[in-house]
VEXVEXTOR-819285 format. One line per field, with one value per atom (N, C-alpha, C): atom name; x, y, z. Coordinates in Angstrom, 2 decimals, m for minus. Example, Ala and Ser with C-alpha at 12.3 -4.5 7.8 and 13.67 -1.06 7.14 Angstrom:
BEGIN
name (N | CA | C | N | CA | C) .
X (13.19 | 12.30 | 13.20 | 12.85 | 13.67 | 12.90) .
Y (m5.69 | m4.50 | m3.30 | m2.25 | m1.06 | 0.03) .
Z (7.80 | 7.80 | 7.80 | 7.08 | 7.14 | 7.87) .
//
This chain:
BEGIN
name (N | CA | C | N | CA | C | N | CA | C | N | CA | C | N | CA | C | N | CA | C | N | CA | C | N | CA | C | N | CA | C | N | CA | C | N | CA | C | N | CA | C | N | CA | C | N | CA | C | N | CA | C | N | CA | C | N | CA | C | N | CA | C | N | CA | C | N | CA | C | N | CA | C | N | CA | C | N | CA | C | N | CA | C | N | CA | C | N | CA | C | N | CA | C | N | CA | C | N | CA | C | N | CA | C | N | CA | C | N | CA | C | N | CA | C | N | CA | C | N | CA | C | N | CA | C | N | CA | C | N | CA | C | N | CA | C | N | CA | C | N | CA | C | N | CA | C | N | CA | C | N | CA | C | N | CA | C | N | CA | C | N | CA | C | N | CA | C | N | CA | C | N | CA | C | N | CA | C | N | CA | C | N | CA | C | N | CA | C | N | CA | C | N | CA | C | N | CA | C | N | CA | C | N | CA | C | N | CA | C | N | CA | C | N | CA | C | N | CA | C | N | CA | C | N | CA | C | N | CA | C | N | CA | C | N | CA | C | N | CA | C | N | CA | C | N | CA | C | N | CA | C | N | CA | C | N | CA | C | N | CA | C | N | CA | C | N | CA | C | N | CA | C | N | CA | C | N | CA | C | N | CA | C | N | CA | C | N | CA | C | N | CA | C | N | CA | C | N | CA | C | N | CA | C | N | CA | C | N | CA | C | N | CA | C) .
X (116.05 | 116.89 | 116.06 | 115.76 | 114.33 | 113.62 | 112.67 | 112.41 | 112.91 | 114.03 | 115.22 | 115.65 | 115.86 | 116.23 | 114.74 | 113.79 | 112.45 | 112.26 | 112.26 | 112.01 | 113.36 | 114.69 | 115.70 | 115.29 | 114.53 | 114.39 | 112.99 | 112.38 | 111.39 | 111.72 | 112.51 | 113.15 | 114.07 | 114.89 | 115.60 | 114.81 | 113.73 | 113.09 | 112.18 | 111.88 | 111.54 | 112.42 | 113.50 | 114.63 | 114.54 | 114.88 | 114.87 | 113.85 | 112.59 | 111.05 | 111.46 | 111.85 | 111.96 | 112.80 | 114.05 | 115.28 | 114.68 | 114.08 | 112.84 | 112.21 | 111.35 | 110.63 | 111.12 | 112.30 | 113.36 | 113.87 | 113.82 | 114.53 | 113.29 | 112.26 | 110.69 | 111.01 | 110.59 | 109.94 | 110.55 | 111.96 | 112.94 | 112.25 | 113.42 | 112.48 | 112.99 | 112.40 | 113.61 | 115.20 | 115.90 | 116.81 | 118.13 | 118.35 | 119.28 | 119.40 | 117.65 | 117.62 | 117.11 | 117.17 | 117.23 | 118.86 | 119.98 | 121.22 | 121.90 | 120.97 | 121.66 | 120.61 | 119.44 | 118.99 | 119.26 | 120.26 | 120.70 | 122.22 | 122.89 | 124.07 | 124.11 | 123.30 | 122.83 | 122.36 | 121.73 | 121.07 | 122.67 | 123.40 | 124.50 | 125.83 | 125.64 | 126.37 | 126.08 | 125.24 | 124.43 | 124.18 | 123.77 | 124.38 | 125.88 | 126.45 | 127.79 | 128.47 | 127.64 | 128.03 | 127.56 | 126.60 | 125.97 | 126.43 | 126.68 | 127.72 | 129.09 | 129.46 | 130.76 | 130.49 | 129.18 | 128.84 | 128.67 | 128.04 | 128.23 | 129.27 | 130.29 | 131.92 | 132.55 | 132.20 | 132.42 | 132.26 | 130.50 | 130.35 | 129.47 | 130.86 | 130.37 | 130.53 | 131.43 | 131.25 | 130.11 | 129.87 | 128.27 | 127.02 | 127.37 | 126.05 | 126.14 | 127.26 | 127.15 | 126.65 | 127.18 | 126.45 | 124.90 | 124.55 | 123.24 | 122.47 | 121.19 | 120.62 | 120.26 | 120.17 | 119.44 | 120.60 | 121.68 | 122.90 | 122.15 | 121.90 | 121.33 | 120.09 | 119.25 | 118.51 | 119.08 | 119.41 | 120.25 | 121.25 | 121.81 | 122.32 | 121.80 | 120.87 | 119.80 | 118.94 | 118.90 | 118.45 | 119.32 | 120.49 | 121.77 | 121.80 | 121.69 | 121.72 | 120.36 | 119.67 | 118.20 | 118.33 | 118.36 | 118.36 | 120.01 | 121.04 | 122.46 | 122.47 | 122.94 | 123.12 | 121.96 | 120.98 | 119.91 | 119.27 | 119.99 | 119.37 | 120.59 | 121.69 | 122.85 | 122.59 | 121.99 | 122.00 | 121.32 | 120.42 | 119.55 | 119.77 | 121.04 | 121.54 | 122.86 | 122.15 | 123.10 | 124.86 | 125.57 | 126.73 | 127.53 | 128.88 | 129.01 | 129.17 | 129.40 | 129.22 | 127.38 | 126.52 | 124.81 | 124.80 | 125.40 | 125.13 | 125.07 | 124.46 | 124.57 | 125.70 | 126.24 | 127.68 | 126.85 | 127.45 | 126.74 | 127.92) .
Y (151.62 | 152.77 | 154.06 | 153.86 | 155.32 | 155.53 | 154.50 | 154.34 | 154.90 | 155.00 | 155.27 | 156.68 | 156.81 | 158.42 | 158.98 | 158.88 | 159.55 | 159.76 | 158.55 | 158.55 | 159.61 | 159.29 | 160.76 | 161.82 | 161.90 | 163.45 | 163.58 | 162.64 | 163.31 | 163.19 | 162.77 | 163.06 | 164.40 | 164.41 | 165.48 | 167.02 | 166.85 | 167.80 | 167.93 | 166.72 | 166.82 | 167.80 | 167.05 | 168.10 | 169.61 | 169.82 | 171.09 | 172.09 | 171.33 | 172.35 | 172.34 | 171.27 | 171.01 | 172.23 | 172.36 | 173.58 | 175.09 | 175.04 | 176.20 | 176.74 | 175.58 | 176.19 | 175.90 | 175.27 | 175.73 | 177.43 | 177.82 | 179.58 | 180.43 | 179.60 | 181.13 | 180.69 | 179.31 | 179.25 | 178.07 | 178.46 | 177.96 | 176.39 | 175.39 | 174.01 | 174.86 | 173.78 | 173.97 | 174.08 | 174.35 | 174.49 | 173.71 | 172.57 | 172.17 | 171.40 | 171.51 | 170.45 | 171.57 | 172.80 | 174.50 | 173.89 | 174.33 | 173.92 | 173.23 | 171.72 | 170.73 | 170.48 | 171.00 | 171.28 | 172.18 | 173.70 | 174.33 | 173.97 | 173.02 | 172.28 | 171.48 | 171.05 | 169.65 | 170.23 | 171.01 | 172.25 | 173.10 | 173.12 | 173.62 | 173.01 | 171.80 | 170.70 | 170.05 | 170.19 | 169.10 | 170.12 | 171.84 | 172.91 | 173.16 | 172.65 | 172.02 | 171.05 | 170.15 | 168.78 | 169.07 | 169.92 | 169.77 | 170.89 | 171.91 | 172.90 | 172.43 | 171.67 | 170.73 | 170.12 | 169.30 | 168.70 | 169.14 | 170.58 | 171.27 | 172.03 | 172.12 | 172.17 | 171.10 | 169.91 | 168.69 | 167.91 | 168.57 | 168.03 | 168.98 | 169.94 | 171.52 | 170.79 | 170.03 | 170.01 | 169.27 | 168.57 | 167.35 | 168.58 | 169.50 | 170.02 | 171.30 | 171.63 | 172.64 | 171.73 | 170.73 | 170.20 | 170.18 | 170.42 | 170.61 | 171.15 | 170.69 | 172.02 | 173.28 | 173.24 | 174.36 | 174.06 | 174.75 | 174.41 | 175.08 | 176.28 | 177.02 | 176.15 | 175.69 | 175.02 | 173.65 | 173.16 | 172.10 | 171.82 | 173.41 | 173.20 | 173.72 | 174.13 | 174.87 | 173.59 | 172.13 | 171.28 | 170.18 | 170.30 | 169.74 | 170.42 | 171.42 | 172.10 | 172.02 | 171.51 | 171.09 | 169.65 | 168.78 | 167.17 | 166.41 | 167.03 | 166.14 | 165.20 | 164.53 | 163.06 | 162.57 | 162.55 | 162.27 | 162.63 | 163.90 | 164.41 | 163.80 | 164.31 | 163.55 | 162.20 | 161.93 | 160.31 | 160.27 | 161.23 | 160.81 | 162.13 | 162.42 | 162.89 | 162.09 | 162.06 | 161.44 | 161.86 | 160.38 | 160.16 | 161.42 | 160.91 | 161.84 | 160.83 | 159.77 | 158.69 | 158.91 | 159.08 | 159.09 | 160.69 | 161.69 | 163.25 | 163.73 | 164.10 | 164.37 | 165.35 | 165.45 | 166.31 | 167.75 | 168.75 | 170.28 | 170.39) .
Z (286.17 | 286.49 | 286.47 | 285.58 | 285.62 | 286.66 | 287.36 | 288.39 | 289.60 | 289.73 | 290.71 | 290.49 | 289.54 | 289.50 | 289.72 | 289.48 | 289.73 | 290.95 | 291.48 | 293.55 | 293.93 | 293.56 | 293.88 | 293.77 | 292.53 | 292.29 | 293.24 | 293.75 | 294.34 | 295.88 | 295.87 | 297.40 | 297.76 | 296.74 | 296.40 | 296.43 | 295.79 | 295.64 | 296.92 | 297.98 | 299.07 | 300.18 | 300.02 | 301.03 | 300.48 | 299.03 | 299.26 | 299.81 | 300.24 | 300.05 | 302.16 | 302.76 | 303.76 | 303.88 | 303.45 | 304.03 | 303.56 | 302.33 | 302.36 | 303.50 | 303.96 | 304.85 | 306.30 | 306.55 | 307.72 | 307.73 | 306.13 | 306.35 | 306.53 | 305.92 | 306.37 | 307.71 | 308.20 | 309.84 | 310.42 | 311.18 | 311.51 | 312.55 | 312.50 | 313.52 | 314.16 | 315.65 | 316.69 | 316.86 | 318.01 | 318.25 | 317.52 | 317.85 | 317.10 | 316.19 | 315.58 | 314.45 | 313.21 | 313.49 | 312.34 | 311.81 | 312.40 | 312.49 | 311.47 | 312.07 | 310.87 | 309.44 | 309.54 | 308.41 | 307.42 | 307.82 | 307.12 | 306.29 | 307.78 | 307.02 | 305.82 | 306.17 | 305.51 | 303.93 | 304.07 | 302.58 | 302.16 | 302.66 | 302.24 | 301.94 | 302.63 | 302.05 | 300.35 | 300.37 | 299.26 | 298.21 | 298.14 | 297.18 | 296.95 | 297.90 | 297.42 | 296.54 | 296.76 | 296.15 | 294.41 | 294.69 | 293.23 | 292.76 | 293.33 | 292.42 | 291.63 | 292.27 | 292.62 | 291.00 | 291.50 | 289.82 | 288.49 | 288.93 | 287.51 | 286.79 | 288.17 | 287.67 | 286.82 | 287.43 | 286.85 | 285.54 | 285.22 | 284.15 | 282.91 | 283.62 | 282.55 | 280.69 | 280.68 | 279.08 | 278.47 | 279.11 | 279.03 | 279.41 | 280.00 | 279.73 | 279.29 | 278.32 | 277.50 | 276.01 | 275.90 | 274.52 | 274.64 | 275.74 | 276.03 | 274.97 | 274.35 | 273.97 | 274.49 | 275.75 | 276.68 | 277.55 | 277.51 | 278.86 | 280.51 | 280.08 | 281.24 | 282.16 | 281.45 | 282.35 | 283.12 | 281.73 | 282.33 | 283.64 | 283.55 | 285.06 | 286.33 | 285.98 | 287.03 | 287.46 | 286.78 | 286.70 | 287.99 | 287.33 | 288.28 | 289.37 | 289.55 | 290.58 | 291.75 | 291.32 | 292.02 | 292.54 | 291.45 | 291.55 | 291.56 | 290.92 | 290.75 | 290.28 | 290.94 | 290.05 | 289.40 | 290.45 | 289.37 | 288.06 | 287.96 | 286.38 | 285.98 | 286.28 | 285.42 | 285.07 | 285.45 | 284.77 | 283.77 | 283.26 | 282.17 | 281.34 | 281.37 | 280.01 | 279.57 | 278.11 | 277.04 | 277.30 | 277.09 | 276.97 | 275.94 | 275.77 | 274.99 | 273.39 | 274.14 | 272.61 | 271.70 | 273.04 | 272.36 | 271.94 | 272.20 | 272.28 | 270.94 | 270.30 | 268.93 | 268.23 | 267.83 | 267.24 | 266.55 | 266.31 | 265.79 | 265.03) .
//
């Protein structure tokens, strides 16, 4: 499983450098378009997630990064934070 979330996040982190450098130096015509959709769909989805799983990552030690984290990778970081059964109690 580790394995798997690693290759996500490095894919993940592939797309975003891709829609980056679609906003310095746009592709062509109608493939600028769906690369910006596509980058705005998926800052969707993962905003979406940190609505979702605001209480799991306020037990966070570091909540703030943590969702700046989700907000980069999604599911894939979510997966490798602790349950709320493993999460330590304060």
């Amino acid at each position: 499983m580790k394995v798997f979330c690693g290759f996500g996040r490095l894919l993940t982190l592939l797309f975003w450098l891709v829609v980056l450098v679609n906003l310095v130096l746009p592709f062509v015509y109608p493939l600028h378009l769906l690369v910006n959709l596509a980058g705005a769909l998926l800052l969707a989805v993962h905003l979406l997630e940190v609505l979702l799983f605001r209480a799991i990552l306020r037990r966070s030690p570091v909540p703030g990064r943590e969702r700046l984290r989700v907000l980069l990778f999604g599911i894939f970081h979510l997966q490798t934070l602790p349950t709320a059964a493993e999460a330590p109690h304060a």
